[in-house]
C-alpha positions, -999 to 999 in steps of 0.1 A, spaced: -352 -412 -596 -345 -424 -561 -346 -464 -573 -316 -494 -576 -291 -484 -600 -296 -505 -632 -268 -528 -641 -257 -540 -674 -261 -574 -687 -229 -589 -701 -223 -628 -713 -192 -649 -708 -187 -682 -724 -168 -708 -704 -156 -741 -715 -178 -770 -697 -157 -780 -669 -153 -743 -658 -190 -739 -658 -195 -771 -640 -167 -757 -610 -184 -722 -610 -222 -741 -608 -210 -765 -579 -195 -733 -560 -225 -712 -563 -247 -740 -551 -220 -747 -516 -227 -709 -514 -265 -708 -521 -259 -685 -547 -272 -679 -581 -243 -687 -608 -246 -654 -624 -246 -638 -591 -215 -656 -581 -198 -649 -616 -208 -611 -608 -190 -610 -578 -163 -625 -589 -158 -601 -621 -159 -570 -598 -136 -585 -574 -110 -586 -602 -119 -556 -617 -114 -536 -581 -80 -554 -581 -72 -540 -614 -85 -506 -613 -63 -505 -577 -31 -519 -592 -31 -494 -622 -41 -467 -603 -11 -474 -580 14 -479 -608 3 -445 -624 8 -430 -591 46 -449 -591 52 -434 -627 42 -398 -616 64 -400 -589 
């Protein structure tokens, strides 16, 4: 149907003081954490999936 595509739920375990960064950066950004950590994730995976999709492009070559 024609509705929001549904998104699966993952969890990440962080030690404390990485939590406590990412929760004091989502609240300068008045953001929720797990929205935050979401964003961040698929900004490194876009990196990722563009770097080894170049470097199998460099190997075909």
């Amino acid at each position: 149907m024609g509705g929001k595509p549904v998104n699966e739920r993952i969890t990440a375990f962080l030690p404390p003081d990485k939590a406590e960064f990412l929760k004091e950066w989502a609240k300068r950004e008045h953001r929720a954490v797990g929205n935050l950590a979401a964003a961040i994730l698929l900004n490194v995976i876009d990196a990722k999936q563009l770097e080894e999709t170049s470097a199998t492009k460099d190997s075909a070559a």
